[in-house]
C-alpha distance (Angstrom), angle and dihedral (degrees) to the residues before:
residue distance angle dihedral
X1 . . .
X2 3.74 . .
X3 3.86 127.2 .
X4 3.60 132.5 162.2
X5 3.98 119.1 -107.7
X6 3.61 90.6 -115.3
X7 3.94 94.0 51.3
X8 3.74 86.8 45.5
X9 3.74 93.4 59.9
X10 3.77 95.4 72.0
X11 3.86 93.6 31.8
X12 4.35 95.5 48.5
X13 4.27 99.1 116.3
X14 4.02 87.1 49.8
X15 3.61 93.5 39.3
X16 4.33 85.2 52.5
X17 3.61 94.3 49.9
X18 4.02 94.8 44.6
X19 3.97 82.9 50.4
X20 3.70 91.0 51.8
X21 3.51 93.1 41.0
X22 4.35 80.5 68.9
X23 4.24 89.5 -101.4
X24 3.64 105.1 137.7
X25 4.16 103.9 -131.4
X26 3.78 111.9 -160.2
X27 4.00 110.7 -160.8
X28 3.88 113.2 -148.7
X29 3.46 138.4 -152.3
X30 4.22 116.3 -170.3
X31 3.69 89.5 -18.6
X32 3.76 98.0 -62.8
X33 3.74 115.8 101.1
X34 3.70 127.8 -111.3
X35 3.86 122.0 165.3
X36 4.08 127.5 10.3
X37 4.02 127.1 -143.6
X38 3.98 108.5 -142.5
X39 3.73 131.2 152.5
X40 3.95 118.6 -78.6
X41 4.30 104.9 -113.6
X42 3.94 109.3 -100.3
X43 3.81 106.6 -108.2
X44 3.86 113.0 -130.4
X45 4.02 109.6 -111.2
X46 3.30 126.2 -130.2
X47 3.51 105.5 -84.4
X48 3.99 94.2 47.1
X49 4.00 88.6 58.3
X50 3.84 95.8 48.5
X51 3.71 82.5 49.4
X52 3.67 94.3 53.4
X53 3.58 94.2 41.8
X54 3.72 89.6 53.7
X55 4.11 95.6 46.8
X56 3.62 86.2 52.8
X57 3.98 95.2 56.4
X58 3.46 86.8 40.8
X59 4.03 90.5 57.5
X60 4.06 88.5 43.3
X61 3.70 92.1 48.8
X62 4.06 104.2 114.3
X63 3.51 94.3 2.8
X64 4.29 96.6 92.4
X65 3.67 109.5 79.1
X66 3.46 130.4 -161.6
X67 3.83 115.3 -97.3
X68 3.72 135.1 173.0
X69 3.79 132.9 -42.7
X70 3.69 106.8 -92.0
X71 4.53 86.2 -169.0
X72 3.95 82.5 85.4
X73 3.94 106.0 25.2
X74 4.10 94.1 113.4
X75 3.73 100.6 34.3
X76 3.92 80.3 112.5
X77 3.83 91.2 75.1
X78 3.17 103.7 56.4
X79 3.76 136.7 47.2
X80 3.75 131.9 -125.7
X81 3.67 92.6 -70.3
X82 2.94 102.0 52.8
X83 3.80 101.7 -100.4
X84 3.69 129.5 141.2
X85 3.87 100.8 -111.3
């Protein structure tokens, strides 16, 4: 839906609920279109992230393996005391 920023003045609470409703409201000025009303994305509660965080450990479970020591992965740069060579 289109309407004209001056025509949208009078008409903003119905223009809000249509936008909410999921109708995409485009607000006009001479025509040519400069802002759009649409509905604000539903934020997950609580419970839906922990569940989400727990699927994805669930799906990562197993998958890490065990790679090298990283205590002694630089020793190559420096010599034995301890100096940058």
């Amino acid at each position: 839906m289109q309407i004209s920023v001056s025509e949208a003045k009078a008409q903003l609470t119905e223009l809000v609920r249509r936008a909410e409703a999921g109708e995409e409201v485009v607000l006009t000025r001479f025509g040519q279109p400069v802002a759009r009303l649409v509905p604000e994305a539903r934020k997950p509660t609580l419970a839906e992230r922990r569940a989400i965080i727990a699927e994805i450990r669930a799906a990562v479970r197993g998958k890490a393996t065990p790679g090298p020591s990283a205590a002694r992965s630089q020793d190559f740069l420096y010599d034995e005391f301890g100096l940058p060579k």
